[in-house]
C-alpha positions, 0 to 999 in steps of 0.5 A: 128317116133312118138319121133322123133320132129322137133325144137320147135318154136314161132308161130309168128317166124314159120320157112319154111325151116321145111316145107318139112321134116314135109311133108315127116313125115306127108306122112309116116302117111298117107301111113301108114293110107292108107295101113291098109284100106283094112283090117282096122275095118270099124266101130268105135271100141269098147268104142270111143265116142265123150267124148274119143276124146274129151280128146284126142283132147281138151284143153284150146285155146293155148296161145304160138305156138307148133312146127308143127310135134307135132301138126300133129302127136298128131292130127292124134293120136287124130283123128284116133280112131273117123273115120269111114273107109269111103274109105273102100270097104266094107263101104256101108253107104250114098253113099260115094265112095273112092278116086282112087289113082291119085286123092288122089295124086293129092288132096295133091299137091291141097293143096300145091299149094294152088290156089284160083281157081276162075279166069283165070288172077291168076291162068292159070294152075288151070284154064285150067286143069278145062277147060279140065276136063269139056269138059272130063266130057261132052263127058264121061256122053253124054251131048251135046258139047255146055254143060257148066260144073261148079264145086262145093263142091257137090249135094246141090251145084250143085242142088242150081247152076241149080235152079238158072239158071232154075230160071233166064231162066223162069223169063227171059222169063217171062220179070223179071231181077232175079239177078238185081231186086230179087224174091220180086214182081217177076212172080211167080214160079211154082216148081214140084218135086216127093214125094221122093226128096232128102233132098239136092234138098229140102235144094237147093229149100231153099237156091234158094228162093222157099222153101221145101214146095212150090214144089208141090209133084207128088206120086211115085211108089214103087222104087221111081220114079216120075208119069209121067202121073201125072205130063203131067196132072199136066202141061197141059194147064198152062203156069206160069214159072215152074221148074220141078225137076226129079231125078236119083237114089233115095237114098233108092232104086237107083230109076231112073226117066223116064226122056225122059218122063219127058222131053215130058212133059216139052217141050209141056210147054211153059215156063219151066226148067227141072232140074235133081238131078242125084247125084249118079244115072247120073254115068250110063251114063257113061257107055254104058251098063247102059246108056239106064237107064238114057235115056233123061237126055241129054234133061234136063236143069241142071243136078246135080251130085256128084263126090266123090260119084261115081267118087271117088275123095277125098271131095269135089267135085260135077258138074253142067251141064247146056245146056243154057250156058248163062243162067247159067253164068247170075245166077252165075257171078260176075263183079267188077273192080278188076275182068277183064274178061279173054283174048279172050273167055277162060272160067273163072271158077267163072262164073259158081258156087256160090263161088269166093274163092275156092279150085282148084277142077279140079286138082282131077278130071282131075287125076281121069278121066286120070287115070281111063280113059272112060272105067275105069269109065264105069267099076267101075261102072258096078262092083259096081252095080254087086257088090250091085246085088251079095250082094242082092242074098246073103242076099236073101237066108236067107228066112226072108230077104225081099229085097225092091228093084229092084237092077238096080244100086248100092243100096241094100234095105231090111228088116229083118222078117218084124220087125221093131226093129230087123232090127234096131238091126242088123244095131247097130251089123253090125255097131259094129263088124266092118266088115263092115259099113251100115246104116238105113232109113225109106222107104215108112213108112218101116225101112229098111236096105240100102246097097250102092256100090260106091268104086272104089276097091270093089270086090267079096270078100268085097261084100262076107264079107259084107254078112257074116257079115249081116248073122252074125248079123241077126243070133245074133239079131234072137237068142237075141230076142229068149233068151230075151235079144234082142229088143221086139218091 
């Protein structure tokens, strides 16, 4: 197939009649790309680096066009070497799920049917399949029915869109026009938050206008979560506008904050918003035996979360859901003479995330939830955190690994003999020898391991290997150190 080349033409006289054979050329790639997943090195091999690709892939900016089956098959000859095997089911790294295959399916015909996804009046299909999904979406994660759902390209996005609309509501109420006259001369705004937010609800606080460092820090516990008392102590008596920021499912530990909790809190305040950062850990509402964890998250103001995390559709994709439906439309919509409202009370999709132009995101997540069903999300779930839970018990048995962690969700988080530089060696070795893919952080002032489970085809086996695979690397970080030639500390 490699040797096989459609004819060769002009860029400015592209011929479309090409278009569907170089589309069955390019799904045979793709099926053969897909096919070798489940046994594929997870990790880059031996020897690739950005030089290596850069030879394969750089060049002087092409001055006459290449004929399109070269351009794909030279691209993806390129490309391959430099991935990492993310839809993998042993890639444990930064909480990334895969696509389940009606999502993936359905993310092609997104690109070929190529629709600007903003509006009702230009493309009905795009529109209502969103329509749908959103309403899915509320009844599957038990939200109130009134619930409004927008769809962004992920976590900071979906965190940025409930800020903005917490942001509208308390100055509203405090008697300031946000959107008409901005944050300069406005209320203040209180912002509070745990010591352990994530970076993307920190970039959202930028992007919003309140700065990383405006949020006051209330102190977590060992897994993460937020002090409650601390922050009823921190609201009493004041009455500024104020945002308080909980979060489900630290990305370390997979914390929970007590969010039922935090939600009393909030409501004995009399002008404030709570916003939930529940990027991975808002997936336990899916399921019934889970949902106790999340308790109180259908009390929040905005809830942020991502679906190519724990949904597993391909990127990008992410969901906001907002209770004061107003509110989140005054912070997100347009008006403009060319923009006429949609027939009757339909939802027009732009009015509830920060982009006009964007990609037709309900498509993958309307296939995803049909393929899936309630109970196949709810079991997907369950069995990556048994997975994560079966994982930790296999790692528990070598005496020197210290788990760091109470595995409830999908994150594993450990060190090995309390060193510091033999735990950064075993993730390099881990990382090298392709089994398996993790990565590392740095937790309360301890380097640590962190082990996600977010696939939906991760399965005794993948959690079995993953845990040799670690086994392996202590053993050959252990035996270096002893004849040497490992790090010293």
């Amino acid at each position: 197939m490699a040797n096989e080349t459609l004819d060769a033409t002009p860029a400015a006289a592209i011929d479309a009649t090409d278009t569907p054979e170089l589309l069955r050329r390019t799904a045979e790639l793709a099926a053969a790309y897909q096919a070798s997943i489940p046994d594929r090195r997870v990790g880059l091999a031996p020897g690739v680096t950005g030089d290596t690709l850069r030879a394969a892939l750089d060049g002087p900016l092409p001055q006459t066009g290449t004929d399109a089956w070269t351009v794909i098959s030279e691209l993806a000859a390129g490309v391959e070497p430099g991935l990492v095997t993310m839809n993998s089911p042993r890639y444990h790294g930064f909480v990334i799920g895969g696509a389940v295959p009606a999502a993936l399916a359905a993310d092609w015909l997104t690109s070929v049917w190529d629709q600007n996804a903003a509006m009702m009046l230009a493309t009905p299909g795009a529109a209502v399949v969103e329509e749908v999904a959103a309403r899915w979406l509320v009844e599957l994660l038990a939200f109130a029915p009134e619930t409004t759902v927008g769809f962004t390209s992920g976590a900071t996005m979906s965190n940025f869109t409930g800020l903005a609309a917490g942001r509208h509501a308390v100055l509203r109420r405090a008697g300031w026009d946000v959107e008409e006259d901005g944050l300069i001369g406005a209320p203040p705004i209180r912002v509070i938050a745990g010591a352990d937010l994530h970076a993307s609800l920190q970039e959202a606080l930028r992007y919003v206008g309140f700065g990383r460092r405006r949020a006051e820090r209330m102190p977590t516990d060992d897994e993460g979560r937020m002090d409650v008392a601390a922050l009823a102590a921190a609201l009493s008596g004041r009455t500024e506008p104020t945002i308080v920021c909980a979060q489900l499912g630290e990305v370390n530990t997979g914390g929970l904050d007590q969010v039922d909790r935090v939600a009393d809190a909030v409501a004995a305040h009399p002008n404030a918003w709570l916003h939930v950062d529940g990027a991975f850990g808002l997936w336990a509402a899916a399921s019934p035996r889970l949902r106790h964890l999340v308790a109180g998250h259908d009390r929040a103001d905005s809830v942020a979360t991502d679906a190519h995390k724990w949904l597993n559709v391909p990127y990008d994709s992410g969901f906001v859901f907002v209770r004061d439906g107003a509110a989140h439309r005054a912070a997100m919509g347009a008006t403009a003479a060319y923009l006429p409202p949609a027939p009757g009370q339909q939802r027009e999709p732009f009015e509830y995330v920060p982009e006009m132009s964007r990609r037709g995101r309900g498509f993958v997540v309307y296939a995803a939830l049909r393929e899936l069903g309630a109970a196949g999300v709810a079991e997907m779930v369950e069995r990556d955190c048994a997975m994560a839970s079966r994982i930790a018990r296999g790692l528990a048995a070598d005496p020197g690994v210290r788990l760091l962690n109470e595995v409830v969700l999908n994150q594993v988080l450990f060190d090995v003999d309390g060193d510091a530089d033999l735990t950064r060696d075993v993730i390099a070795r881990v990382q090298a020898e392709g089994t398996a893919w993790l990565g590392g952080t740095t937790f309360h002032g301890t380097v640590a391991i962190r082990v996600s489970v977010s696939n939906w085809d991760t399965r005794e086996d993948d959690a079995d290997r993953t845990v040799g695979a670690i086994r392996a690397a202590i053993d050959g970080a252990r035996e270096a150190r002893r004849s040497g030639d490992g790090p010293k500390g």
